[in-house]
N, C-alpha and C positions, 0 to 999 in steps of 0.2 A: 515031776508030778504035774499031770496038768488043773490048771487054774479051775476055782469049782463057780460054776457061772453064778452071776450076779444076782439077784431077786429084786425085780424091776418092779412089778405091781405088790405091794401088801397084801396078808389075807386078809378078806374083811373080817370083822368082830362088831360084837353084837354093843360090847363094853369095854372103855380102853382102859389096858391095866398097866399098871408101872412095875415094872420090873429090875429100872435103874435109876436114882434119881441123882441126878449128877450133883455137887458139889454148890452148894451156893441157893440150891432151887427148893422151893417149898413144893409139897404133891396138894394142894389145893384145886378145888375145881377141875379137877382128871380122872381121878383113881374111879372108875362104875359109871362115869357122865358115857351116856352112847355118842358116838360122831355124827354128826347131821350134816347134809348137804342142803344146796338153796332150799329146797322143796318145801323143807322144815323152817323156814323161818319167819318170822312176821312182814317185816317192811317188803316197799316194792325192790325189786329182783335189779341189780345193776350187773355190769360189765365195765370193769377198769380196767385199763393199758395202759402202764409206765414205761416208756421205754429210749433209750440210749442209745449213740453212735459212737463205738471207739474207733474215732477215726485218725486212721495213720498206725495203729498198733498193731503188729505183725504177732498176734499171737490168735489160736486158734479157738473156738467158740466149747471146745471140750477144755482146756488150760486155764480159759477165763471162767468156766462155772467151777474148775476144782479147789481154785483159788475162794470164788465166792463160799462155798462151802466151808471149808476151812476155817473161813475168818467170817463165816454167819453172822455169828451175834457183834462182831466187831465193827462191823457196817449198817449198826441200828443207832438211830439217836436219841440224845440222852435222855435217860429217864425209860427206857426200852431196854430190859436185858432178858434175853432170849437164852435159854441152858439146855445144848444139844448133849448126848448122851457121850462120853466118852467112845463111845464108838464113830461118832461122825452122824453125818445125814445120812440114814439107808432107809428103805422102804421099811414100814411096821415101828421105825422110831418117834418116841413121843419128846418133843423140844419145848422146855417149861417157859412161859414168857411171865414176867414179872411188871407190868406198865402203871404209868400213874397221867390222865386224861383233866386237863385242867379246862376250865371253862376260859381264865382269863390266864395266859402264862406270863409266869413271872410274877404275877400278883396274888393269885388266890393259889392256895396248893394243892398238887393232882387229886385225882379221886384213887385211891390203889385198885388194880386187876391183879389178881392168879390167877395163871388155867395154863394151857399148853394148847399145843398140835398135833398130829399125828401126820406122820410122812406116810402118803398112801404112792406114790411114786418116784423113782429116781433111775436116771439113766446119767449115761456122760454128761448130756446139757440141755437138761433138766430135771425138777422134780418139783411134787405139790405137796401139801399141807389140808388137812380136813381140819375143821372145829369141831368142839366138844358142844354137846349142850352147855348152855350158858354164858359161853363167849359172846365177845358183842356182836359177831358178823354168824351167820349159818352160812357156809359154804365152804371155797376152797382159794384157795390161791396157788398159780404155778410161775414157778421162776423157771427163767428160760435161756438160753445162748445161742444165737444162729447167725448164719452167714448171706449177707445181701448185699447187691449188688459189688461183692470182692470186700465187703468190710462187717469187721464183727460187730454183731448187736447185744445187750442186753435188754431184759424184760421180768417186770411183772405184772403179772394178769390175775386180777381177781374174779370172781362168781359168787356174789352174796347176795343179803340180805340182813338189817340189822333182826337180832332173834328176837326178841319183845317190843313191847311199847317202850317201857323204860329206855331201851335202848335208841329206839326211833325218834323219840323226843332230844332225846341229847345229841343223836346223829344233826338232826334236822336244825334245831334250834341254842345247840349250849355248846358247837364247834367241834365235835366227835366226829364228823364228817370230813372236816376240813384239816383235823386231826390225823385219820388215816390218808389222807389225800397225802398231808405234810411229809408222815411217816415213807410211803415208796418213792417218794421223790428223791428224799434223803436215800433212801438207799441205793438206788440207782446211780443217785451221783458220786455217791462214795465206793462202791465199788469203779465204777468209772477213772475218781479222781487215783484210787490205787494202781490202774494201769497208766497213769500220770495225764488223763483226760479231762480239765477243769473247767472248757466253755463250750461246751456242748450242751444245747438246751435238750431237758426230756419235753417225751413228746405224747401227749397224753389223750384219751380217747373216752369216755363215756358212754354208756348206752341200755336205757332202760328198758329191761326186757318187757318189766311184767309192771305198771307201775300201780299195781292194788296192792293192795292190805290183809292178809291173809288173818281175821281174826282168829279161824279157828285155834290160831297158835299161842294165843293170847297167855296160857297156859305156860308158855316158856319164860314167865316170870319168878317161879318158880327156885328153880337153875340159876336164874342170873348172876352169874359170877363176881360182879361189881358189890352187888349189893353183900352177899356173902364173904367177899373178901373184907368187907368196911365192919363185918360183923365179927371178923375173926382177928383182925388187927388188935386190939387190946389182948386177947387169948396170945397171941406171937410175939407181943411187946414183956407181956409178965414172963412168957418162958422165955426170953432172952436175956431178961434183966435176972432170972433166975440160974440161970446157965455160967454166968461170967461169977 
């Protein structure tokens, strides 16, 4: 029987629905929130590059993203747990992330996030992620595998915008920035350190597209998922302690 091809782009949807909500993962900040891309969000518009040289590792730029896939959530750091669908990474899949954003770590304790992603593309070696309204960043991020000059690379590339003020201010001034900085660094070098690469420096790129303020967005306050999730924490704490 031959193979029934793959489905590389998603369909678009106007609202993303849950369909499967994997083990461990709460459906907060998902279920009806539409996807937005940069266009939709408040702060000025960035371009990040994180990216990696496994150098000397004889394995191929499709092997190394099947791997990363696989073991997704396992190459996030701590305090980051990411709940891909039982089906794996595929286009149209929604991956729940569950984060907690501290201004001072180690000393003051995170601030909790819900919400998720939706896989808008996947091929062998690569695939990207949309945000929901409400998330901290509007856009997308794509993780990526390719071959340069005879040796594998990894990458991820972001295209945001934080979505609100709320968010802008804590991007800018309360370490949320520095935060997600932290967070792809870490992952890069952990998928790395898994093909046994531990002193390779990532190699990181910036570049502000748009650096205005789109108030009309101001509005995405609204959605803000942080604030929502700090609101629902007591509602999940009495049905947990109800539950056992």
């Amino acid at each position: 029987m031959d193979e029934q091809p793959k489905e590389i782009w998603a369909k678009p949807v106007a609202r993303m629905t849950v369909s499967e909500l994997p083990a461990g993962a709460t459906n907060l900040n998902v279920e009806g929130r539409q996807p937005v891309s940069p266009l939709q969000g408040f702060g000025p518009l960035w371009q990040k590059t994180y990216r990696i040289r496994l150098r000397g590792v004889e394995t191929t730029p499709a092997q190394v993203m099947s791997v990363w896939k696989e073991k997704f959530p396992q190459f996030q750091p701590k305090g980051n747990r990411f709940y891909p669908p039982a089906s794996g990474v595929r286009s149209g899949a929604i991956i729940f992330i569950e984060s907690a954003v501290s201004v001072w770590s180690g000393r003051l304790p995170g601030i909790p996030i819900s919400s998720g992603v939706r896989v808008i593309y996947n091929d062998d070696e690569s695939f990207t992620i949309m945000t929901p309204q409400g998330f901290p960043e509007s856009g997308w991020n794509s993780f990526s595998t390719f071959e340069e000059d005879g040796e594998t690379w990894l990458q991820v590339q972001s295209m945001a915008r934080t979505a609100d003020p709320i968010y802008e201010f804590g991007f800018r001034f309360m370490g949320g920035g520095r935060f997600q900085e932290e967070t792809w660094q870490h992952v890069v070098k952990a998928v790395a350190a898994h093909f046994g690469i531990h002193d390779e420096p990532v190699q990181i790129t910036r570049h502000c597209i748009d650096p205005g303020l789109q108030w009309s967005e101001v509005r995405n306050v609204w959605q803000n998922a942080m604030i929502r999730s700090m609101l629902y924490m007591p509602v999940h704490l009495i049905r947990k302690a109800l539950s056992r």
